[in-house]
C-alpha positions as CSV (number, residue, x, y, z in Angstrom):
1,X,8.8,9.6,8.7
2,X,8.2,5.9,7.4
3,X,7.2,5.0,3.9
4,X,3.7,3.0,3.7
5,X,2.3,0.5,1.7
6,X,-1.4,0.0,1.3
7,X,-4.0,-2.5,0.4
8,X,-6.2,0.2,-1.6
9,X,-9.4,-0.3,-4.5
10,X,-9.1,4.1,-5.0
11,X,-7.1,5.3,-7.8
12,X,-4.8,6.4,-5.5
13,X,-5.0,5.0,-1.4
14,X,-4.8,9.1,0.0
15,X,-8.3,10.2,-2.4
16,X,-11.3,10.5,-0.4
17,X,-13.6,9.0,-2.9
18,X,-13.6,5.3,-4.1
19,X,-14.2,2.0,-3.3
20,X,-13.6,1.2,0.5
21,X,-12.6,-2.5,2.0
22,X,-15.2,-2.3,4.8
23,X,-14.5,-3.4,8.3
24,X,-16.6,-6.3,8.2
25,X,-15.3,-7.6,4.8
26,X,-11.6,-6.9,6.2
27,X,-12.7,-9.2,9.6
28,X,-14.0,-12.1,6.9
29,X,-10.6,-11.9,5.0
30,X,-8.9,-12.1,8.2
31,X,-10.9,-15.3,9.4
32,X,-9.8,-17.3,5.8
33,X,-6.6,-16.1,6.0
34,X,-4.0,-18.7,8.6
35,X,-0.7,-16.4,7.7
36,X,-3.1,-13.0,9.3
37,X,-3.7,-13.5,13.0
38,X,-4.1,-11.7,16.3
39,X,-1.8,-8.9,16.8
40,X,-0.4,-7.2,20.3
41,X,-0.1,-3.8,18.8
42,X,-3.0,-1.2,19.8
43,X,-4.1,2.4,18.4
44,X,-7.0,4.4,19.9
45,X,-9.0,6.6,19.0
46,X,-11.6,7.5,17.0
47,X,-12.7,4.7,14.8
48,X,-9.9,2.8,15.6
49,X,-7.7,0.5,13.5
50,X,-7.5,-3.4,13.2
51,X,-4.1,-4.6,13.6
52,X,-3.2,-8.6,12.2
53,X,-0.2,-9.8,12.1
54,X,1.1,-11.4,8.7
55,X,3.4,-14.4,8.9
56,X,6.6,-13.9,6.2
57,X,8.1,-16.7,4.3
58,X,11.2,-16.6,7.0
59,X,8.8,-16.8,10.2
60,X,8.9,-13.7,11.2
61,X,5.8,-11.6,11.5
62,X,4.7,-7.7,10.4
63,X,1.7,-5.8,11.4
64,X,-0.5,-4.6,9.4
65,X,-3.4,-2.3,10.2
66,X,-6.7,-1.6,8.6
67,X,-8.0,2.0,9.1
68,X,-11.0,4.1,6.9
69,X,-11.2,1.2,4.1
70,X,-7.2,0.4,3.7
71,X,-4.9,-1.8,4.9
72,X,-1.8,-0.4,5.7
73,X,2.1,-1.7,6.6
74,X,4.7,0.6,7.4
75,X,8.2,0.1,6.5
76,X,7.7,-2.4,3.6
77,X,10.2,-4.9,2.9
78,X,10.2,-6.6,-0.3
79,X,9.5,-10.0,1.7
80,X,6.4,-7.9,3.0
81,X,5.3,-7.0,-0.4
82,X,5.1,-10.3,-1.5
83,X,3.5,-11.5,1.3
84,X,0.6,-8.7,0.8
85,X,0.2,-9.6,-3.0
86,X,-2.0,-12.6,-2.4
87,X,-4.6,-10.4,-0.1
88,X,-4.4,-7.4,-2.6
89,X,-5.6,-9.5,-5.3
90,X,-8.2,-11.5,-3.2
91,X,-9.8,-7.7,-1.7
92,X,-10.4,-6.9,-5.4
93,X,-7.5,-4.5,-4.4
94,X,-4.0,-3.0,-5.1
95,X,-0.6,-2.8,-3.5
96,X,-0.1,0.7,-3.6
97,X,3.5,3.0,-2.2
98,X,2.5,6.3,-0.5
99,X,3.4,7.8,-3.7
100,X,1.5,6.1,-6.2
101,X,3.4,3.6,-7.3
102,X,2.0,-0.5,-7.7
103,X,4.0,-3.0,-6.9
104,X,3.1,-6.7,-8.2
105,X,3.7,-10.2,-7.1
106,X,7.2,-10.3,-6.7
107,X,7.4,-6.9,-4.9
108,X,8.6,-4.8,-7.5
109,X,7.2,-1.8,-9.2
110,X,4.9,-2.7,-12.0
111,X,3.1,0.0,-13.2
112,X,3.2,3.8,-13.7
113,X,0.9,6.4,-12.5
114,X,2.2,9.5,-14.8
115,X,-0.1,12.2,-12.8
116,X,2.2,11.4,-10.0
117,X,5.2,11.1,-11.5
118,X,6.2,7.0,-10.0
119,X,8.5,4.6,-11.6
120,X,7.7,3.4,-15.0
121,X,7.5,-0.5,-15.0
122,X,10.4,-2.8,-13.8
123,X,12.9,-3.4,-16.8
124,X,16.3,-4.7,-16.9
125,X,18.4,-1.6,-16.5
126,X,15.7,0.7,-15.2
127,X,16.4,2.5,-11.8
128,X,16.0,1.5,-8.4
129,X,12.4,1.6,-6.8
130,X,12.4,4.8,-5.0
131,X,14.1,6.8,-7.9
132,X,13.2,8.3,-10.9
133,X,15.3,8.2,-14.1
134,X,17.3,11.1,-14.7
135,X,15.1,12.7,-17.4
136,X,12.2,12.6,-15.4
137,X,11.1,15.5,-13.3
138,X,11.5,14.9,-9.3
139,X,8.6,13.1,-7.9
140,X,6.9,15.1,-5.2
141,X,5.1,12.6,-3.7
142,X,2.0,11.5,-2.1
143,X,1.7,14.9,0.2
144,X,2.2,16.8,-2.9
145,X,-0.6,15.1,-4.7
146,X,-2.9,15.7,-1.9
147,X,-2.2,18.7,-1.4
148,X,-2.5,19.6,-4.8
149,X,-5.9,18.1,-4.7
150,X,-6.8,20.0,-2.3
151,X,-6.0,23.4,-4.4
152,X,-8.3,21.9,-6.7
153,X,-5.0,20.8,-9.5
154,X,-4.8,17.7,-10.8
């Protein structure tokens, strides 16, 4: 299973309520945009997604999809996080990890959600994106959340 990253305005990108990037808007980012252009990859279906391909600093190119009011990435690499910064901010957006967690212009963790349990902000010393310090409790993730939602928790 591959970790995401999304291009999100909800609190957090899985809630079915909140601010959506609409098609349309995503299209007119896409048209001002020279490092997003055509992409080969495909998915069907219903309401199917928009795939672009983002050029990275080395020349290399990622796809990127845009699906129900997100834009989505799979696999992130730093390089691709930093690279999605510039059209979070422009959306009126967010770069958001399937579990919560923000990352900010350089591509590191920035900020802490504490309802889902994500990293605190990057500080010398602090762990590793992808861990939690020792005296947290174990993240559970973004499946957790949502299916806590769905239980009606918070």
């Amino acid at each position: 299973m591959s970790y995401d990253i999304h291009i999100t305005r909800k609190q957090f990108w899985a809630d079915e309520e909140g601010e959506a990037i609409s098609r349309e808007e995503w299209l007119a980012h896409v048209a001002a945009s020279p490092d997003l252009t055509e992409s080969e990859a495909k998915m069907f279906g219903e309401d199917p997604p928009i795939a672009r391909d983002i050029c990275l600093p080395d020349g290399s190119t990622e796809t990127v999809w845009w699906r129900r009011g997100d834009i989505r990435a799979y696999g992130p690499t730093t390089e691709l996080l930093v690279a999605l910064y510039p059209h979070a901010r422009t959306l009126g957006a967010k770069l958001q990890g399937d579990d919560g967690e923000m990352y900010g212009p350089d591509g590191q963790v920035v900020e802490r959600d504490p309802e889902r349990q994500v990293l605190e902000p990057a500080v010398p010393g602090a762990s590793a994106p992808g861990s939690a310090p020792a005296d947290e409790k174990p993240r559970h993730g973004w499946l957790a959340a949502l299916l806590g939602r769905l239980k009606g928790e918070r």
